[in-house]
Z-matrix of the N, CA and C atoms (Angstrom, degrees):
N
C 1 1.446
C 2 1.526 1 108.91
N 3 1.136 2 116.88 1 120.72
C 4 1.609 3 121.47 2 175.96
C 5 1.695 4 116.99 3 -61.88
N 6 1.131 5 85.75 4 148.17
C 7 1.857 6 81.82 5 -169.13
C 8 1.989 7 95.77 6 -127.92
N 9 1.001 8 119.98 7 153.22
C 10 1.904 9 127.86 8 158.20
C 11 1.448 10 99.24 9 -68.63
N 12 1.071 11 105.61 10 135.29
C 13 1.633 12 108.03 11 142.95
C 14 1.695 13 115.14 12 -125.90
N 15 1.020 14 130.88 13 168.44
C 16 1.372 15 145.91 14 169.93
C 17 1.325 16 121.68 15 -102.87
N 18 1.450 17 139.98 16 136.94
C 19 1.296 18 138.39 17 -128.48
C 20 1.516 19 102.85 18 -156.46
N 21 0.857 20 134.75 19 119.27
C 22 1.563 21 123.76 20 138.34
C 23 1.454 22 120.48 21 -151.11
N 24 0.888 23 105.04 22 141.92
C 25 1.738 24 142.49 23 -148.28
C 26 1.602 25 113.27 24 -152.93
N 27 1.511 26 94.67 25 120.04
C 28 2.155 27 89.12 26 -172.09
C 29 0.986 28 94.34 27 68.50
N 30 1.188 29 160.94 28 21.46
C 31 1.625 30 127.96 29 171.77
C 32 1.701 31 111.11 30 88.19
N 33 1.499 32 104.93 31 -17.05
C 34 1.476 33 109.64 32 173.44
C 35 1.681 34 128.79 33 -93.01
N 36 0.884 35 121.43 34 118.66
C 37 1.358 36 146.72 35 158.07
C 38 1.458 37 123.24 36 -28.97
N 39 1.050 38 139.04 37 65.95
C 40 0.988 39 141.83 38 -179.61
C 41 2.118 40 127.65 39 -94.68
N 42 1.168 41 105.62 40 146.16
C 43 1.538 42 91.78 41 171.47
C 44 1.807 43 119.73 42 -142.43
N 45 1.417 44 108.83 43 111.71
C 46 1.394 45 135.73 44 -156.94
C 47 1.542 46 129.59 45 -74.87
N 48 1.260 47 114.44 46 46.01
C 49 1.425 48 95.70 47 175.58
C 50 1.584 49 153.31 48 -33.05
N 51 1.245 50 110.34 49 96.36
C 52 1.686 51 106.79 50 -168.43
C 53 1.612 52 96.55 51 -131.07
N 54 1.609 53 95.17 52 143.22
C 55 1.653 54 101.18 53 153.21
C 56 1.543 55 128.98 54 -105.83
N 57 1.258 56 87.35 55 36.94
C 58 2.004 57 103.86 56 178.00
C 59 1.567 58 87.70 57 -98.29
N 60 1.709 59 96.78 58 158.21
C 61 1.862 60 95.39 59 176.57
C 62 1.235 61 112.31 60 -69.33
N 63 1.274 62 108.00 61 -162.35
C 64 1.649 63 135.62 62 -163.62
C 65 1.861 64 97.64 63 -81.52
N 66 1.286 65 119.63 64 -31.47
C 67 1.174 66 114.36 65 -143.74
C 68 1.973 67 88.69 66 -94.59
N 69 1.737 68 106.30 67 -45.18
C 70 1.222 69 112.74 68 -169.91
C 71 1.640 70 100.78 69 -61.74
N 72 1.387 71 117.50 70 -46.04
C 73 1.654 72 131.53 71 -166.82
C 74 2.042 73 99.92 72 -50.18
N 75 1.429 74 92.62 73 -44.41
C 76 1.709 75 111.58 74 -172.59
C 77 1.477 76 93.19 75 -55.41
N 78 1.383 77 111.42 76 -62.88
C 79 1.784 78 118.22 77 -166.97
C 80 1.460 79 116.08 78 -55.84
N 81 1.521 80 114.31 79 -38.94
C 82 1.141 81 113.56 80 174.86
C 83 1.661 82 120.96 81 -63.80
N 84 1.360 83 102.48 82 -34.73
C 85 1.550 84 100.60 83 168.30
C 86 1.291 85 143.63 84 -108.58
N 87 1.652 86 91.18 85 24.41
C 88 1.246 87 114.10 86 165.99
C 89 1.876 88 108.35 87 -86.12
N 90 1.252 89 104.60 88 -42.31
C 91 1.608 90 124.87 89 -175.57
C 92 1.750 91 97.93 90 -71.03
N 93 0.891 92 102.38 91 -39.59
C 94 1.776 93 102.75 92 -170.31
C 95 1.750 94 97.94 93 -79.57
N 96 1.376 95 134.80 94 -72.94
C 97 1.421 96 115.98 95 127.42
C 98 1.566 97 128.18 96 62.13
N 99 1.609 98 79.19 97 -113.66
C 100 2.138 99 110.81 98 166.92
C 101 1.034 100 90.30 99 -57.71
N 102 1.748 101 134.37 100 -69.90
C 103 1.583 102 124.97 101 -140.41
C 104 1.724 103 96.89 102 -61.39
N 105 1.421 104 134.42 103 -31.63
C 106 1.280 105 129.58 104 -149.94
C 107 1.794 106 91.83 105 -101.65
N 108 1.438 107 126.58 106 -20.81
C 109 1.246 108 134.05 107 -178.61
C 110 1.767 109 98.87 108 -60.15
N 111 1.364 110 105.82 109 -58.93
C 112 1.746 111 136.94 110 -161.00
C 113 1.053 112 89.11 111 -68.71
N 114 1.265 113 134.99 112 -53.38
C 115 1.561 114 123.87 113 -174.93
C 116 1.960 115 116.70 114 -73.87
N 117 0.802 116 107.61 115 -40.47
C 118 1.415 117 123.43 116 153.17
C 119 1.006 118 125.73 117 -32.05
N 120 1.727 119 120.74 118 -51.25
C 121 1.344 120 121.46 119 -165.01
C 122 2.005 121 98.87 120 -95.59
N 123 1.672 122 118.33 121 -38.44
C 124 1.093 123 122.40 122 151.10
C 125 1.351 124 127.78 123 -25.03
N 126 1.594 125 123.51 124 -52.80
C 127 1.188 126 99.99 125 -131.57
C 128 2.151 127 74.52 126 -122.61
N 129 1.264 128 127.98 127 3.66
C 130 1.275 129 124.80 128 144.12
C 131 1.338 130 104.40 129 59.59
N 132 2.297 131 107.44 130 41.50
C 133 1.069 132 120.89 131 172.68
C 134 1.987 133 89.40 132 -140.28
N 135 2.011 134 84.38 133 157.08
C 136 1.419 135 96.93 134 173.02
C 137 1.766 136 106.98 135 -108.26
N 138 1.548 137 116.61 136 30.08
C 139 1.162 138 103.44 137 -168.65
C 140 1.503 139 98.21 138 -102.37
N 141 1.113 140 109.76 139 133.67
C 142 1.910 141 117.37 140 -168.39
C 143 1.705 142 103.23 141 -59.39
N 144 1.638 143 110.41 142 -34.97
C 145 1.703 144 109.30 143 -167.58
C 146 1.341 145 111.66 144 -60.70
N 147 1.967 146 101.81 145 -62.26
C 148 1.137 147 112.05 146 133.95
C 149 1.339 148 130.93 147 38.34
N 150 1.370 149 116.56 148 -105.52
C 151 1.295 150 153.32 149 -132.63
C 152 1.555 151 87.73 150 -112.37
N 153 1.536 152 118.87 151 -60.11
C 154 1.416 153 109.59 152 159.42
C 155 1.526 154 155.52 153 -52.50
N 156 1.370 155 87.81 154 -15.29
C 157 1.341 156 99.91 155 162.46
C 158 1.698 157 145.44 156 -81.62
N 159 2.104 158 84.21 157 -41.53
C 160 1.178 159 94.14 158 176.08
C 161 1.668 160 114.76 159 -74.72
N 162 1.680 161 89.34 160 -12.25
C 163 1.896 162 83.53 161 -176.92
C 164 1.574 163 105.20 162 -74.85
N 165 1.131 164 124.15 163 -55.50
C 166 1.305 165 123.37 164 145.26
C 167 1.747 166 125.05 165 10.40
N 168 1.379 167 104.71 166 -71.17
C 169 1.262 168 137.80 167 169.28
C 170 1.729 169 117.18 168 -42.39
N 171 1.125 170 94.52 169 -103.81
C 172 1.924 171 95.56 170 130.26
C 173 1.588 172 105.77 171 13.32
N 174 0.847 173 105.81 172 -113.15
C 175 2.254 174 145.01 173 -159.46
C 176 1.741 175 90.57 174 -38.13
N 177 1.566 176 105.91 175 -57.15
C 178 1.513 177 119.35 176 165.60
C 179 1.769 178 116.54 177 -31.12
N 180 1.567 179 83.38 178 -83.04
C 181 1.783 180 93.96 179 -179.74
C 182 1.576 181 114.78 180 -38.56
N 183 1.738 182 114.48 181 -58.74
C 184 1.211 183 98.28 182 -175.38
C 185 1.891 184 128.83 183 -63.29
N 186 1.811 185 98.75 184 -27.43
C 187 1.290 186 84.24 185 165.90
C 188 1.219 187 149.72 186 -91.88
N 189 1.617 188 120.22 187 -1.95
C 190 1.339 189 134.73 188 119.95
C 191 1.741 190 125.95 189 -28.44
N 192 1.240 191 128.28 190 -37.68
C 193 0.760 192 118.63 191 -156.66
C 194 2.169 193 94.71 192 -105.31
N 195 1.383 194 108.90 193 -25.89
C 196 1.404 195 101.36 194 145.18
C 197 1.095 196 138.15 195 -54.14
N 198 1.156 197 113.66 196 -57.66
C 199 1.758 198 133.64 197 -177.29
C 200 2.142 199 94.83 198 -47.97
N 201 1.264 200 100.12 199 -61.11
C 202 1.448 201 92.89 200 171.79
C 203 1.499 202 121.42 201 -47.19
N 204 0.965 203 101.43 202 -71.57
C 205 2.262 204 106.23 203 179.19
C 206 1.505 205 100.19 204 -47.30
N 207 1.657 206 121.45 205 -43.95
C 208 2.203 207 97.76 206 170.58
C 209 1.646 208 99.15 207 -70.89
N 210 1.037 209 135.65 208 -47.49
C 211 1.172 210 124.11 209 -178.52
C 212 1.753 211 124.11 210 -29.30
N 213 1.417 212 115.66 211 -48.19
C 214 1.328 213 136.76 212 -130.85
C 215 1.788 214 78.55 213 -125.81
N 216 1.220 215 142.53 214 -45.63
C 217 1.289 216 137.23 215 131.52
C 218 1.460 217 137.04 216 -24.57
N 219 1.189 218 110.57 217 -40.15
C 220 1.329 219 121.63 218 -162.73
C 221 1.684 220 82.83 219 -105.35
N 222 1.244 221 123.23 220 -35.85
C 223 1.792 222 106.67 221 173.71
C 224 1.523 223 113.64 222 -70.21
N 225 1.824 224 119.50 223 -46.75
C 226 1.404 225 115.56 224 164.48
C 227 1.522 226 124.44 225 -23.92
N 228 1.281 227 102.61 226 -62.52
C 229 1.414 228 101.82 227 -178.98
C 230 1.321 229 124.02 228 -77.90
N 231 0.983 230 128.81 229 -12.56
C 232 1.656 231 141.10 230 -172.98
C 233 1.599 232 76.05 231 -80.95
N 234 1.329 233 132.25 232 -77.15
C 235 1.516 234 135.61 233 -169.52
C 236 1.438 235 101.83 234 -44.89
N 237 1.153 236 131.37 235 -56.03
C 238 1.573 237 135.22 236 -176.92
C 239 1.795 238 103.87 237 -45.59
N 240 1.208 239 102.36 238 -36.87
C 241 1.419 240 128.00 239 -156.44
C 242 1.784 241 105.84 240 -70.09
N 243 1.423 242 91.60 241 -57.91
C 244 1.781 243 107.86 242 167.27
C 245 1.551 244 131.87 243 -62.34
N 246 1.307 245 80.69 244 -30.25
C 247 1.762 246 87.83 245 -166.78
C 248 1.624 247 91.22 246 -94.78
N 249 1.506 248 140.72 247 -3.88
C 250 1.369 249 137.39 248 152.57
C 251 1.465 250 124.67 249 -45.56
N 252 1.956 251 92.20 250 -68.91
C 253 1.306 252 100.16 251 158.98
C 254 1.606 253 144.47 252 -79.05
N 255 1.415 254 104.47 253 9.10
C 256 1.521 255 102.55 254 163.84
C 257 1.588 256 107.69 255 -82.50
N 258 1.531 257 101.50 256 -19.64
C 259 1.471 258 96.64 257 -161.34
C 260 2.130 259 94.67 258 -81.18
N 261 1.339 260 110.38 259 -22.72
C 262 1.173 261 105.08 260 -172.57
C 263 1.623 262 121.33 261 -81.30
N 264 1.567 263 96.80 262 -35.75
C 265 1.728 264 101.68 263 145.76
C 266 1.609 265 132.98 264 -59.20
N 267 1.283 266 111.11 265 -18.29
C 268 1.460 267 112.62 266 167.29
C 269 1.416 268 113.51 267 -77.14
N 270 1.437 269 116.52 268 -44.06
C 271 1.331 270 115.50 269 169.14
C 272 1.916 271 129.04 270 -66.73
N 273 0.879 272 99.34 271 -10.08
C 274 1.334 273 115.13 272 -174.57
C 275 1.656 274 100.05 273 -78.91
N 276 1.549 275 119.53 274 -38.12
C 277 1.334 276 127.41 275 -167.56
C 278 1.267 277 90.29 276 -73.11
């Protein structure tokens, strides 16, 4: 069930429709938040776009830069995975 939430960020006012709970909706804009705080204090501007972008920027990089490490994880073991069973087909001969 979709719920409102109320928002502000930059000084802006926002209002959020989600049907995730109260607690996940909270976390997300707690994290979004910091990221726009951190970029803020970085980038040693009061311009909201600014500040929004690079947090933006930010939020990007790190989840790119996850998606890579499961990626590169998820190939380790697939490789771990092969080279098990070649070794168990070698023994089998």
């Amino acid at each position: 069930m979709k719920k409102r939430f109320d928002v502000r960020i930059l000084g802006q006012e926002l209002s959020v429709i989600s049907d995730s709970g109260d607690e996940h909706v909270a976390s997300v804009i707690r994290f979004v938040s910091g990221k726009v705080e951190e970029a803020g204090k970085a980038a040693g501007s009061r311009d909201a776009l600014n500040i929004a972008i690079l947090a933006a920027l930010n939020i990007a990089d790190e989840y790119l830069q996850m998606l890579g490490t499961k990626e590169e994880d998820g190939y380790n073991r697939l490789e771990s995975r092969a080279e098990q069973l070649i070794h168990l087909i070698n023994d089998i001969r």
